[in-house]
N, C-alpha and C positions, 0 to 999 in steps of 0.2 A: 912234413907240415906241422906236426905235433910238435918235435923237437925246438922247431924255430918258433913257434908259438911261446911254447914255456921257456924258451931261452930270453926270448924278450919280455916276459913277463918279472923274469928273474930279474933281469937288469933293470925293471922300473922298481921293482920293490924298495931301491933304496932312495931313489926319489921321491915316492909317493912317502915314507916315511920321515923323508925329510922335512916336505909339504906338510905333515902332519902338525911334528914340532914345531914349526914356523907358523901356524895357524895355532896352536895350543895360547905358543907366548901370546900374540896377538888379542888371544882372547880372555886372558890372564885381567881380573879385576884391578893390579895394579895397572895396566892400560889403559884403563876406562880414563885416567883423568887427560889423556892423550888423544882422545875418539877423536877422529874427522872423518869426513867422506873418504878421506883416499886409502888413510888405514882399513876401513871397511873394505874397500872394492878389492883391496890387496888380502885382507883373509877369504873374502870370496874365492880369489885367485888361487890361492893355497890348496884350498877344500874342493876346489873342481877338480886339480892336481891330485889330490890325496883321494877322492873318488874315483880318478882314470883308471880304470882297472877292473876285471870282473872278478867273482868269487866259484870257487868249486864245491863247497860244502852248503849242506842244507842249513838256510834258515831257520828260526824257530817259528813255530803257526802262530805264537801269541796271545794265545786262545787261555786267558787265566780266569775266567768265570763265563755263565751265561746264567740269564733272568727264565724262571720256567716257575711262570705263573705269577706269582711275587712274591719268589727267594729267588736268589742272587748266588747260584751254586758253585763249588768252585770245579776246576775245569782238570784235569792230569792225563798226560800223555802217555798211554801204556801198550808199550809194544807186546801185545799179547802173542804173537806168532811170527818167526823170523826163519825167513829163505835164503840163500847166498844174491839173490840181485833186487829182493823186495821184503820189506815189513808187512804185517797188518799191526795199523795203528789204531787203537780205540782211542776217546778221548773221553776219560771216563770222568760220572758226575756221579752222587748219588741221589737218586730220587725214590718217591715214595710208591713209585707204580712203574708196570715196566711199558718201556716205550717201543715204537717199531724200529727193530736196526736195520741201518742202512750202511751197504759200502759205497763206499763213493770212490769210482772206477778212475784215478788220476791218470792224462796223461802222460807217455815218454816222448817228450819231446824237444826233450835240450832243457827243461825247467822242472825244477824238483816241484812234489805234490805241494808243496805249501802256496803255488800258486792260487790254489784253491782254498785256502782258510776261509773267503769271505765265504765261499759255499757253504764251507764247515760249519762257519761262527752263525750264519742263518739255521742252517739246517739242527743245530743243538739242541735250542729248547724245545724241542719236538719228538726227537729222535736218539737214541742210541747210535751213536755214528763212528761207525771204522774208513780206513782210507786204504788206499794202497801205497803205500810209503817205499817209492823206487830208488835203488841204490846207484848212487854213483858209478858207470860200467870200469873205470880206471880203479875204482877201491875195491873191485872183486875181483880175487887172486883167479889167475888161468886155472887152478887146478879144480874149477868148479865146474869147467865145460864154457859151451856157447851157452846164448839165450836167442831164441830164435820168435819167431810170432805163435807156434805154436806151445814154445813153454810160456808166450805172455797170460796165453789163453789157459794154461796147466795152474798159474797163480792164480788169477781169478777162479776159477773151478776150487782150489784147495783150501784160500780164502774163504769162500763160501761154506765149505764144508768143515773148515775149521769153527763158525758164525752157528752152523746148524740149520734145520728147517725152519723154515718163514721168513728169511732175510730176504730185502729188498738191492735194488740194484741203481747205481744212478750213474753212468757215466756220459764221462765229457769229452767232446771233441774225438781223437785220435783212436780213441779206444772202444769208442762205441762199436766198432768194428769187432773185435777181440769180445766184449759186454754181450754182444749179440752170438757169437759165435758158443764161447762159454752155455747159454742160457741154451742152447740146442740141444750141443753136447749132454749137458745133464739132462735137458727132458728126454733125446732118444734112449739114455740108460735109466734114466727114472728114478734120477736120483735123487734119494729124499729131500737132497739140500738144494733144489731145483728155488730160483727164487719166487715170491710172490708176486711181484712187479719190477718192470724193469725202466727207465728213464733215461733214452740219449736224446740228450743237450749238443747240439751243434756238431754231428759228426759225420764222416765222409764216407755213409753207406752206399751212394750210388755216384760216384764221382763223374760221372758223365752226364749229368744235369745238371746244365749253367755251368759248365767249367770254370774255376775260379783263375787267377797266375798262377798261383799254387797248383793248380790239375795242369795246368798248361807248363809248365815247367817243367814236373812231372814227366809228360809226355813227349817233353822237344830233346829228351836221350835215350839212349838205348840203357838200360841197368848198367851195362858194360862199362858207360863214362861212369855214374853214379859212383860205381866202384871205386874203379879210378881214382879219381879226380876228388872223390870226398872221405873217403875212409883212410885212418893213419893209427899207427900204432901208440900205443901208450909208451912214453919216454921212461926209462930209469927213473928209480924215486917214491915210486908209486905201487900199491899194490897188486894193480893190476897191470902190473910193467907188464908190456910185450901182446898183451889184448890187441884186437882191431875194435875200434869205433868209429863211432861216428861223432866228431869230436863237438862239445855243446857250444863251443867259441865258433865252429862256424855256420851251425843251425839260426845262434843270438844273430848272428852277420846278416842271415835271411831275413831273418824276421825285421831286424832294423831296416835293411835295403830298401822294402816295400812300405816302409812309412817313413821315410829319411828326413823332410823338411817337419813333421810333427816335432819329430825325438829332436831332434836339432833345436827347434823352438823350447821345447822343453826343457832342454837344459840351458839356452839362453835369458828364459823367464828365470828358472831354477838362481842362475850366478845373480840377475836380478833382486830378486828376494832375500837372496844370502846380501849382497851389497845394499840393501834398503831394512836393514834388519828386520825383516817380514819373514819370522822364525815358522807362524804353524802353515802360511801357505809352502814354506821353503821344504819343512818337514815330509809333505805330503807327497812329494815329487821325491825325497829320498826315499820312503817308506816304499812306494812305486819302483823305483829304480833299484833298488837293494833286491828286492824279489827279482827283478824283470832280467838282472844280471848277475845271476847267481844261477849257473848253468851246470847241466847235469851233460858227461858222454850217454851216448845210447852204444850197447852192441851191434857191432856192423852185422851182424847177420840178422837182427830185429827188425833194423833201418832199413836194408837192402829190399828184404822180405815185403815189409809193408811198404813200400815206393811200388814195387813191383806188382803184388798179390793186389794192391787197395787203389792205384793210382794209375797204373799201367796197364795190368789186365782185365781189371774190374771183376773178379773172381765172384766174391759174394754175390753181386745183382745176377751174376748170369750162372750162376748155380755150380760154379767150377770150384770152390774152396773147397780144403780137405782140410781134416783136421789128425794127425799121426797117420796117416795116410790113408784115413775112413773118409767116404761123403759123410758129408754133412745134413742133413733133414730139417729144414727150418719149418717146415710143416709138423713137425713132434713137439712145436712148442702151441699147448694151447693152456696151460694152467699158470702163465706168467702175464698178468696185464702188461701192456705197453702203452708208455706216454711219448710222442718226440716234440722237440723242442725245436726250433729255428730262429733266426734271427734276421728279420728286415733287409740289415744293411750289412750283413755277413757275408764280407769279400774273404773269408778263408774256407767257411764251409757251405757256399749257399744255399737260396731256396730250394726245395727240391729233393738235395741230397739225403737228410735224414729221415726226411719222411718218405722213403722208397723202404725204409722197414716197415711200413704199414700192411704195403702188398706181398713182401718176401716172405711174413708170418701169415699165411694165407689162410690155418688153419684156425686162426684165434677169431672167436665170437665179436658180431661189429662191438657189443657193449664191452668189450673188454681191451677196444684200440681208442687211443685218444690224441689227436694230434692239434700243437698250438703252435701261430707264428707269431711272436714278440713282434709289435711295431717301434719302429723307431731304437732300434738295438744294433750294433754290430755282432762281431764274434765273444766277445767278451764279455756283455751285455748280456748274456744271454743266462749265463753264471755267478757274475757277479753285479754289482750295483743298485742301484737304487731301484731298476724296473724289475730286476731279479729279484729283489726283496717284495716289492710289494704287489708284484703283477706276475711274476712266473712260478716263483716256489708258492704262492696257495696254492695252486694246480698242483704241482708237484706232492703238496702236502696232501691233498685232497685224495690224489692217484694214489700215494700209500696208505694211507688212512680206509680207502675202498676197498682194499685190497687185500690187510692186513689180518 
């Protein structure tokens, strides 16, 4: 499946580069005194052409200043600590005080952490902010081993403890799973770097309330097809030749499938725009889609694990995870506040599901659990935008700030 995927990508590349040039001249000043409508619709044409395509490499976050206070500071990207299939990224600023750090727990889930910059670029002027910066599973050579759910949880843990005592926690979606697990792990050993607060934002702690398509999916195979049917080896070429993933070209397939006439609209607006030279709405839909397809493999044994452990068996709510083959004690966590997050109209994680961490940590004082549901938000919403900004992270800010 891999092979034929990258075989035909090959064979666009020199199309799409054609498209390119042919959109270049078109937009060539000496053209201008040539402009009609139909040379427009036709570099439109071009540029949809030269866009058909996804990317495999990380994005940049973008992230080259934030305002904290009123200075205007500038912003650098410093890979302070590096794993064979993950970063910790700080993004570092200087300021004149220190602030609460936070990692912010990215998904793996077929899209690199920069999904998350709007989180980032919020969460700055506030905060001392590292990420978990996931590595392409095809760019990490076999001689590194697997990655399975319990090393995802071994990176957070080392993270942290690379961060020190009083780091905060904030994960999203996919991970809260792993966020939560992590945060046990070190209270049962009592480890100094245990966090102070911890924050899942829209994640699939009890997936058997309100099953979404996504849990229903999940659930209509045995792992067995999963296997099957979705994991393919890394082709020649690549570093991680001969790896199993799980490859990000057909996770992006999933994620489109379930919203097909939006994306579809979107990029019919999108040729629109480009053809009515309505450049900053047209921008804004690239900006969107350059992230949205720019796709990361997962290891198949990380994918497998969490379909199975988080979707299938439902491990966590009914007390059956292990973590290196120890139980787990979610009751040892009582020195880490917990905030969850939800979102209204969150047909990937919904009501329900993350706030079943509130009861799993049984052992944390009522003043130190705090649970909000965003109205009028989907899954994304929840993180990023405009309600995010101005209606979900004061909470958030407020939870570390209390805490810290």
């Amino acid at each position: 499946m891999y092979l034929a995927y990258q075989t035909q990508a090959d064979l666009m590349e020199p199309v799409r580069f054609g498209a390119r040039l042919a959109r270049r001249m078109l937009d060539h000043p000496l053209m201008a005194a040539f402009e009609n409508r139909g040379l427009r619709h036709l570099a439109a044409a071009y540029e949809m052409v030269e866009r058909a395509g996804l990317s495999h490499g990380r994005p940049p976050f973008e992230i080259a200043s934030t305002l904290v206070g009123n200075r205007e500071l500038e912003v650098t990207e410093d890979p302070v600590y590096r794993l064979p299939f993950g970063t910790l990224l700080r993004f570092k600023k200087d300021v004149d005080v220190p602030q609460p750090r936070v990692l912010v727990v990215a998904p793996m889930s077929g899209h690199f952490a920069t999904l998350l910059a709007g989180t980032v670029r919020t969460l700055l002027p506030d905060h001392d902010v590292f990420i978990t910066d996931w590595h392409n599973a095809r760019d990490v050579s076999l001689e590194h081993g697997p990655f399975a759910f319990d090393d995802y949880v071994e990176h957070v843990i080392k993270f942290l403890e690379w961060m020190g005592p009083g780091a905060h926690l904030v994960a999203v979606c996919q991970p809260c799973v792993q966020a939560l697990v992590a945060a046990a792990v070190m209270a049962q050993e009592s480890n100094p770097a245990q966090p102070r607060s911890m924050t899942l934002m829209a994640g699939p702690i009890d997936c058997r309330i309100n099953p979404t398509k996504v849990n229903q999916l999940a659930q209509s195979k045995p792992i067995e097809w999963f296997e099957r049917n979705l994991i393919s080896r890394v082709p020649m070429g690549f570093e991680g030749s001969g790896r199993r993933v799980y490859p990000g070209f057909v996770q992006l397939s999933a994620f489109v499938s379930m919203n097909m006439t939006r994306h579809m609209k979107a990029h019919f607006e999108l040729y629109d725009n480009l053809a009515n030279g309505e450049a900053e709405k047209a921008q804004t839909a690239k900006t969107f889609y350059d992230e949205y397809f720019a796709v990361l493999d997962l290891a198949a044994e990380f994918y497998l694990e969490t379909v199975q452990y988080v979707f299938q068996e439902y491990r966590l709510p009914k007390g059956e995870l292990t973590y290196r083959g120890g139980k787990i004690d979610f009751g040892a966590i009582r020195r880490t506040a917990l905030l969850t997050v939800e979102g209204e109209r969150d047909d990937i994680c919904s009501l329900g599901q993350t706030v079943a961490a509130q009861e799993i940590c049984a052992n944390l004082r009522p003043h130190r659990k705090r649970h909000h549901m965003q109205a009028g938000v989907g899954h994304y919403g929840v993180f990023s935008g405009k309600k995010w900004a101005g209606q979900v992270y004061p909470l958030v800010k407020n939870h570390i700030l209390a805490s810290d």
